[in-house]
Steps between C-alpha positions, in 0.01 A plus 500: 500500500770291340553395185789268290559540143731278331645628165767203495624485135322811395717664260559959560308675537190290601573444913494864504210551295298193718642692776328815483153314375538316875568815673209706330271237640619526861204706682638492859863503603709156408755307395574399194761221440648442132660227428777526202771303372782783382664807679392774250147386581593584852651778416196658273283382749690649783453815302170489431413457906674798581422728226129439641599538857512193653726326739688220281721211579641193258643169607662217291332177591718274250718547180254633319222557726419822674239707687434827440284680857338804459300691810182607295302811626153563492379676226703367245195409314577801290724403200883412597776671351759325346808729448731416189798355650252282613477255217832495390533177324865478410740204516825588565690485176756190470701602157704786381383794259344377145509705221183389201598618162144444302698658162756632288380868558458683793227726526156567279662796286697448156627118445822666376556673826374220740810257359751772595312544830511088604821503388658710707228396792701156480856676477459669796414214709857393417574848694304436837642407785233202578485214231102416478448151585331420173445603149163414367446551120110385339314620192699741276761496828654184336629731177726619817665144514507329173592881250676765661787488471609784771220391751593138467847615620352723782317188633803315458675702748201496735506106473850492561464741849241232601145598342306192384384660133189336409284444204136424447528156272134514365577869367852366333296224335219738415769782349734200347743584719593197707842386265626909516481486908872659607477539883342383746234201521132416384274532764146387527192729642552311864830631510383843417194552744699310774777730429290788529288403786869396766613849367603754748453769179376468130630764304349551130633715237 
């Protein structure tokens, strides 16, 4: 028995999940070729196979083209397994560490307190040894940029070590904010989810 199942341009974690739905239906030993069109689909895949205990090999047919083998055994009519590390669906990260500010206050407690807290939150960025790649302020985050006098400054100096400080233009409109702006740029909400998404790290206050 031999089967080919071609998950070209399926998107994590659904050549694994098509996977074991081909190998549950196997009722006599067999081979089951997949055909994907990225390495961590090998990879999963490759994990998958041998978590159930068959014999699995992978070759790349072209650029983006390759064929995952797996020996199936007898019996495996019984559900598959499919072990956790086997649908890991992460892209390797292509930016630095982002850090979201969503407001002036850090925390749910006492407004008073959760100023004091973001405040010194942002000072002691200036203090670390790694400069975050970005600054991302939105919603009550662009009080941060526009009037505060000692966290304007604090961004300042984390602008000036090389952190792009950004703020959410819709919320500055929204707020009235957009003529007070004192560091950094406006940013849109493609900036900010493409920001967050090539991030190696978000970090949120």
């Amino acid at each position: 028995m031999e089967k080919t199942l071609n998950c070209m341009g399926m998107a994590c974690p659904l050549p694994v999940v098509n996977a074991k739905k081909a190998i549950e239906s196997f009722a006599e030993d067999g081979i089951l070729h997949v055909k994907v069109d990225n390495d961590t689909a090998v990879q999963n895949l490759t994990k998958l196979g041998q978590h159930n205990g068959f014999e699995v090999s992978s070759e790349q047919n072209g650029e983006k083209e390759y064929t995952v083998t797996m020996q199936v055994k007898a019996g495996a009519g019984k559900p598959a397994e499919i072990p956790a590390d086997a649908v890991s669906c992460a892209v390797p990260a292509k930016g630095g560490k982002v850090v979201v500010i969503s407001s002036d206050t850090m925390g749910g407690g006492d407004e008073v307190l959760g100023k004091k807290l973001m405040k010194a939150f942002i000072f002691a960025l200036t203090s670390q040894d790694e400069v975050p790649e970005k600054v991302i302020c939105y919603n009550k985050g662009a009080f941060l940029t526009t009037e505060d006098p000692d966290t304007i400054k604090d961004l300042k100096v984390l602008e000036e070590a090389g952190a792009a400080v950004m703020t959410c233009g819709t919320c500055l409109d929204y707020y009235g904010l957009k003529e007070k702006l004192q560091v950094g740029s406006i940013s849109n909400m493609y900036d900010i989810v493409e920001a967050q998404m090539n991030a190696s790290l978000v970090i949120r206050p």
